[in-house]
N, C-alpha and C positions, 0 to 999 in steps of 0.2 A: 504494500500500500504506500502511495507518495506522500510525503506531508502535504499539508491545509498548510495557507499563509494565513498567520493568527497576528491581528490588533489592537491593544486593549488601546484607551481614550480618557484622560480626565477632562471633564467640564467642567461646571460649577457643583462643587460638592467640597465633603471634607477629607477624600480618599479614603475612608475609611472602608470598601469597595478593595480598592487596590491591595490594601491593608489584609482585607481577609482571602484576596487571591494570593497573596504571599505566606499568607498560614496555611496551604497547603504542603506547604513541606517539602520532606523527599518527594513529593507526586506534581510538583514542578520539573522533577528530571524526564516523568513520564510524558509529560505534556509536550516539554521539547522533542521527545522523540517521536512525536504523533505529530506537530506544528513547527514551524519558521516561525519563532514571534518576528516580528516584519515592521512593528511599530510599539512605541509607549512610551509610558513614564522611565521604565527603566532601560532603553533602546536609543542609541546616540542617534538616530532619525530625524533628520528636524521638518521632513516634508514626510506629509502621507503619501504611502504609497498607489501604484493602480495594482488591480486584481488582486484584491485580498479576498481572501475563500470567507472570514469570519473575524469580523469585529465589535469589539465588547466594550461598549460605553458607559462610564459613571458620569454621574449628573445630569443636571439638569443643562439647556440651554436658556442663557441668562443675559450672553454680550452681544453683541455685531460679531465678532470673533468666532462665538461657540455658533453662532447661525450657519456661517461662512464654512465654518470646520464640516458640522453634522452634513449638513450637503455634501460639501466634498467628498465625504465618508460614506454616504448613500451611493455615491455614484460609481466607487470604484470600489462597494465590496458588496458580494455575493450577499450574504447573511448580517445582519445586524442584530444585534442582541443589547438591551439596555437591563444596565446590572444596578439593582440596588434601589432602593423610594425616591434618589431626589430624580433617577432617568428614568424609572415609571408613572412618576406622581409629581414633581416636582420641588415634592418635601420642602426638607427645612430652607433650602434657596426662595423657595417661592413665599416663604412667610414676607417677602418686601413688597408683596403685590396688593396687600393690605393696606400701605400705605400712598400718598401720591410721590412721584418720583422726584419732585421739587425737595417736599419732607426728608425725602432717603439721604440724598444727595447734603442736605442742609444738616442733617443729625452727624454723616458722617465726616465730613469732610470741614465743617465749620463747629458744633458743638462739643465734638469729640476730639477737634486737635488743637493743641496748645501752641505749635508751628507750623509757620505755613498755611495759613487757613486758605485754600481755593480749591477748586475740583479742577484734579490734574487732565494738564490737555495732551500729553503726551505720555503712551507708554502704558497707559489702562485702557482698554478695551470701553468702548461706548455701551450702555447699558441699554438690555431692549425694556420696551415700557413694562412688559408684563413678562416672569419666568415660566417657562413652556418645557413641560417634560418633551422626553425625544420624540414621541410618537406622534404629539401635534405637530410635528416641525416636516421629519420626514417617515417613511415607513419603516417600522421594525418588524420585522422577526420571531423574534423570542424575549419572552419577557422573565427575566429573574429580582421577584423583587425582597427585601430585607434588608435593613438597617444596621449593619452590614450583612448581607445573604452570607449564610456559615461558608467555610471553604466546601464545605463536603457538595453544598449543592454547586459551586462556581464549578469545583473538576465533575463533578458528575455533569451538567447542562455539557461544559465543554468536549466531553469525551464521548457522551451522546452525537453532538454537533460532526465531531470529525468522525464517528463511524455512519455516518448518515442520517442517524434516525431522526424522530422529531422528539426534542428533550420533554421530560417531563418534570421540570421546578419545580411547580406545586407538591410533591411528592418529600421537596427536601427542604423547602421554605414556605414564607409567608411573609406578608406586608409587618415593618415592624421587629420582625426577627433576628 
């Protein structure tokens, strides 16, 4: 069997996601020898690649940036998969949609610094008005979701993914878990 090209994706989130795809352990060695990781957080990559068999996104989309990305990412992989409540749901990213963007912007940037007070024009990603899990943005996949989804269900979806089948999550997580 050939390897799948595999790339996981932070957006807006706390990695806490990546975190528990890294508690898998020894069964990262398996994984490499099933996958090409091709992209990530821990991958000196700095552009996404084309044809990726399977990529696994945490967070939410939240900037002009993560918009730009998640398309990208639509476009040149096979499978999408969003890992975790703030890429299915929009979780704790999206608590700012409560507020108006003026507020956000004015709390962070002005009441909460002691220097510097302006909202940087350079080098921070443009905030969209509302945070949007991935699947409003563009089409996913497979959905794994928990707060961080335990490792066991990240390699289990994963290992479903590359033997073909269609994963079954729900079997090893739950929203919040």
């Amino acid at each position: 069997m050939s390897k799948i090209r595999l790339a996981t994706v932070w957006l807006d989130g706390c990695a806490g996601c990546h975190m528990s795809l890294l508690d898998m352990d020894e069964r990262l060695i398996a994984v490499t020898e099933l996958a090409d990781i091709v992209y990530g957080p821990l991958v000196d990559v700095k552009e996404f690649p084309e044809n990726v068999d399977v990529t696994v996104i945490e967070g939410s989309v939240s900037s002009e940036e993560d918009l730009e990305k998640v398309h990208k990412i639509r476009k040149n992989s096979k499978i999408v998969l969003s890992l975790g409540d703030c890429a299915v749901t929009g979780n704790v990213p999206s608590m700012r949609d409560l507020f108006p963007m003026d507020e956000v912007m004015d709390r962070v940037y002005f009441e909460n610094a002691s220097l510097n007070q302006q909202v940087p024009k350079k080098n921070v990603p443009k905030l969209l008005p509302r945070v949007r899990p991935v699947h409003e943005v563009v089409k996913v996949d497979v959905f794994v979701p928990g707060c961080p989804p335990p490792a066991d269900a990240i390699f289990n979806v994963i290992v479903q993914l590359v033997e073909g089948r269609a994963p079954e999550a729900a079997m090893t997580t739950r929203f919040g878990k």
